[in-house]
C-alpha positions in Angstrom: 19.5 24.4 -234.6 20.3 28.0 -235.7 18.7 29.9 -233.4 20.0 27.7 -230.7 23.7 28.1 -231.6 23.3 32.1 -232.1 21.4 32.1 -228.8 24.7 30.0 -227.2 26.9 32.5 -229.2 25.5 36.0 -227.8 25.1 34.3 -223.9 29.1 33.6 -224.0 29.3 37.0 -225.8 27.5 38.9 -223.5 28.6 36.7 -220.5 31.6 39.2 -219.6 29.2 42.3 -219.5 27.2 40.2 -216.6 29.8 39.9 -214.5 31.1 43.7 -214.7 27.2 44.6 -214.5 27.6 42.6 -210.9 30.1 44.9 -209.7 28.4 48.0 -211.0 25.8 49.6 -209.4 22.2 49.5 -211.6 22.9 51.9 -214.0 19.8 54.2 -215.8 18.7 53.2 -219.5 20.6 56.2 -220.8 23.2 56.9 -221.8 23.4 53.4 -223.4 25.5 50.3 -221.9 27.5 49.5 -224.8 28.5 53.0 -225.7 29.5 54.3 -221.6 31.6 51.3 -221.9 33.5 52.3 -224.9 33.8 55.8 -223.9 34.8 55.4 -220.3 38.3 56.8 -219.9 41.0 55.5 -217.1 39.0 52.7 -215.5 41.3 49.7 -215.9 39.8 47.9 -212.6 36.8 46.9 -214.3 38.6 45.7 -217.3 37.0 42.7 -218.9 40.0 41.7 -220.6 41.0 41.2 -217.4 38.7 38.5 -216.0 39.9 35.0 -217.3 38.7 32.7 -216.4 35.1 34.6 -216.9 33.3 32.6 -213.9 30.3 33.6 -211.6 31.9 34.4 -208.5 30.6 34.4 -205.0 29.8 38.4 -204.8 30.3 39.5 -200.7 28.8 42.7 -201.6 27.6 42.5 -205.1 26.4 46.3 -206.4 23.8 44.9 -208.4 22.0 42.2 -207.1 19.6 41.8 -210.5 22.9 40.7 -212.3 23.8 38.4 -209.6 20.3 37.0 -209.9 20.2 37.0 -213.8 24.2 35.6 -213.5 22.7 32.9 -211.1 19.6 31.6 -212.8 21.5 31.6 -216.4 24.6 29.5 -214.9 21.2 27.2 -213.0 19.7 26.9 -217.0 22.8 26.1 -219.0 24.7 23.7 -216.7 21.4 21.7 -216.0 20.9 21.3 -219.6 24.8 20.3 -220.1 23.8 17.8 -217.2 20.6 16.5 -219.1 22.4 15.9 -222.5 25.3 14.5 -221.2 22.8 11.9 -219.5 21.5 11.0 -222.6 24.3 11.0 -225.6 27.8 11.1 -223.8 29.7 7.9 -224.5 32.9 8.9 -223.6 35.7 6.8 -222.5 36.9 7.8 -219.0 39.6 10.8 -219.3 38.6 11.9 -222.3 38.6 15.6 -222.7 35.6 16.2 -224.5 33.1 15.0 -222.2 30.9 16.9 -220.0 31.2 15.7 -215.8 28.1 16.5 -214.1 28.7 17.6 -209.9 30.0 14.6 -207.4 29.7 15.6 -204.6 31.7 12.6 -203.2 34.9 14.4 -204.6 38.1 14.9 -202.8 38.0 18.6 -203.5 35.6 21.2 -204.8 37.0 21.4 -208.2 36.3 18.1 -208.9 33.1 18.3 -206.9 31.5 20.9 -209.4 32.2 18.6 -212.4 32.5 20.6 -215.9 30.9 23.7 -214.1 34.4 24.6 -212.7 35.5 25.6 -216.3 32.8 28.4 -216.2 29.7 28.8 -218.6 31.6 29.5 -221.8 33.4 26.0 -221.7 29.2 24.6 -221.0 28.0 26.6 -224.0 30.5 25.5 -226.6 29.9 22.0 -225.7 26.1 22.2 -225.6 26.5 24.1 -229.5 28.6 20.7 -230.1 25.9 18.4 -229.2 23.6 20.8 -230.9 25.4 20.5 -234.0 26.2 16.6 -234.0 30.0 16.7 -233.3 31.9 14.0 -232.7 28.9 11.5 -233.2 30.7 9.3 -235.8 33.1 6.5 -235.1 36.9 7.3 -234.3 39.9 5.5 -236.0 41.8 4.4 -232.8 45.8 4.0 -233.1 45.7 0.2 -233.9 43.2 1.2 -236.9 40.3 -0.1 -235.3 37.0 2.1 -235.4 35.9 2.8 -232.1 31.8 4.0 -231.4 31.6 7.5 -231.5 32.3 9.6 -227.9 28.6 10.7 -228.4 25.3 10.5 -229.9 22.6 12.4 -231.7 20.5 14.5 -230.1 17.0 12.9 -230.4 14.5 16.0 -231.7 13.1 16.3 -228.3 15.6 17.3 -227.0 16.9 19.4 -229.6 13.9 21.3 -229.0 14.5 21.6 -225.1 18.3 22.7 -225.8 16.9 25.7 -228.2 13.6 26.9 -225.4 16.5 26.8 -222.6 19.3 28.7 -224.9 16.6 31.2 -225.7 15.4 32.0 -222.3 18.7 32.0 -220.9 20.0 34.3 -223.6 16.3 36.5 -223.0 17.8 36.6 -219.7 21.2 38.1 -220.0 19.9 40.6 -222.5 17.4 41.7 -220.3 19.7 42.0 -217.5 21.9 44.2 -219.6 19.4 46.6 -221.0 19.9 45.2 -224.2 16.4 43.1 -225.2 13.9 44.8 -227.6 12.2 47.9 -225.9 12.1 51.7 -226.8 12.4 53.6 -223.7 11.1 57.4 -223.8 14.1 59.8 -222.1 14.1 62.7 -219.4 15.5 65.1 -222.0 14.2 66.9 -224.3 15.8 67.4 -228.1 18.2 70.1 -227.6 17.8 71.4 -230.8 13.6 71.4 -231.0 12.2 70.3 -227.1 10.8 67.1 -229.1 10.5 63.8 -227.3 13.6 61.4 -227.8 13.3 57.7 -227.5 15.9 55.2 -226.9 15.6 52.0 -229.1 17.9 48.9 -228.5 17.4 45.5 -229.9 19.8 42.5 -229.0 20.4 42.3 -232.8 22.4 45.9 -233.2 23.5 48.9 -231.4 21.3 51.3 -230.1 19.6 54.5 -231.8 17.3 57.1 -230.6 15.0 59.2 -232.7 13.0 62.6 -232.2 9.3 63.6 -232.9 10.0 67.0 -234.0 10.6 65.4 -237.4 11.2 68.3 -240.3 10.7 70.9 -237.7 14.0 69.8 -235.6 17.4 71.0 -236.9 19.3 68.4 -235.3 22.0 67.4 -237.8 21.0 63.8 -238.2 19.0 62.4 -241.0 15.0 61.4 -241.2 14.1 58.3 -240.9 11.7 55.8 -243.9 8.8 57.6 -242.9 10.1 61.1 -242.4 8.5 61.9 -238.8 11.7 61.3 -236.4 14.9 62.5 -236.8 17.4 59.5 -236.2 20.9 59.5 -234.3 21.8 56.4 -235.1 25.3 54.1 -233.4 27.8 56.9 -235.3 25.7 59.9 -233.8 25.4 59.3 -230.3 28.3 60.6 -228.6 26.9 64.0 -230.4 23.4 64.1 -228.6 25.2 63.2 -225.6 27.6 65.8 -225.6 24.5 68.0 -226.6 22.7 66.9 -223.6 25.6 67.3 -221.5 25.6 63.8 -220.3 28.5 62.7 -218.3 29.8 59.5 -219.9 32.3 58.9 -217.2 29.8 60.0 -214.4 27.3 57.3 -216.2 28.9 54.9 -216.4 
């Protein structure tokens, strides 16, 4: 149930990155995602504070059609589960807020013809994470006092275990998509203070780092690591070895 909720947690985290990655042309592994972000100056059209509700959009000329495909399949996974454990538990009474309206295609209008997916994946995550977590599964006091059944059920373990293989594939997904899954990624540049090799690590778990191979022999200003062969610039130290490397942040990113 854990890893299902943290997986639910960093897709609606995450989420917002996706759809600026759409409008942004694929950029290289370096300088890192998080970190152009932060230090990008003067940009307020790409704002993500700005994008509410934070919807998958139809893209006319999206800039970077691997986002739009990762955007796509990860919407395709999470609203199909939404679908499948509504199916099974939901025992709502009509109108109520809670529940989750799978597409009808019969509607009136398109709003109501998408169902719940018109409020957007964060609204499907948080309710899947409900499910997940056995909200609302025990009877309700109504106003005359009477105890009502409960707006859902349990999840049976089967399907418990089909929310938490989705949520991680889907999360996999939008990490991947980002640059921001588990892979060390060896860069163009040397050290500029020793000509070693520098290699970017990132892990969806915690910011970036990259470390050189010239160990004791480079003079870079950045400590050793456990085993004493790299030097490390860890989350702190980047925007030093960028500078160093004469990286354009702005021009990155």
């Amino acid at each position: 149930m854990h890893e299902t909720v943290r997986a639910l947690r960093t897709i609606r985290g995450r989420w917002a990155d996706l759809l600026l990655a759409i409008e942004t042309p694929p950029a290289d592994h370096w300088p890192p995602r998080q970190l152009a972000h932060i230090m990008r100056e003067g940009d307020d059209e790409l704002l993500v504070e700005d994008r509410a509700p934070l919807v998958l959009r139809e893209h006319p000329a999206p800039l970077n059609l691997g986002a739009l495909d990762a955007g796509r399949g990860v919407e395709r996974l999470v609203f199909d589960l939404a679908d499948t454990l509504a199916a099974a538990v939901q025992r709502t009474e009509q109108g109520d807020p809670r529940a989750w309206l799978s597409p009808d295609p019969s509607a009136p209008d398109s709003r109501r013809a998408a169902g719940s997916r018109a409020h957007g994946l964060h609204w499907a995550c948080v309710w899947i994470e409900g499910r997940v977590q056995d909200e609302d599964t025990e009877p309700e006091r109504e106003l005359g006092g009477a105890l009502a059944p409960p707006p859902f059920e349990v999840l049976p373990l089967h399907l418990l275990h089909e929310a938490r293989r989705t949520a991680r594939i889907a999360e996999a997904r939008v990490l991947r998509a980002l640059g921001l899954d588990q892979r060390e990624t060896l860069l163009p540049e040397p050290c500029p203070w020793c000509e070693g090799e520098l290699t970017l690590h990132s892990a969806p778990d915690g910011p970036p780092a990259v470390t050189c191979s010239g160990g004791r022999d480079c003079s870079a200003p950045v400590p050793l690591d456990r085993t004493e062969r790299a030097r490390v610039w860890e989350w702190d130290d980047l925007p030093e070895l960028i500078a160093a490397l004469g990286v354009d942040i702005g021009a990155a990113a």
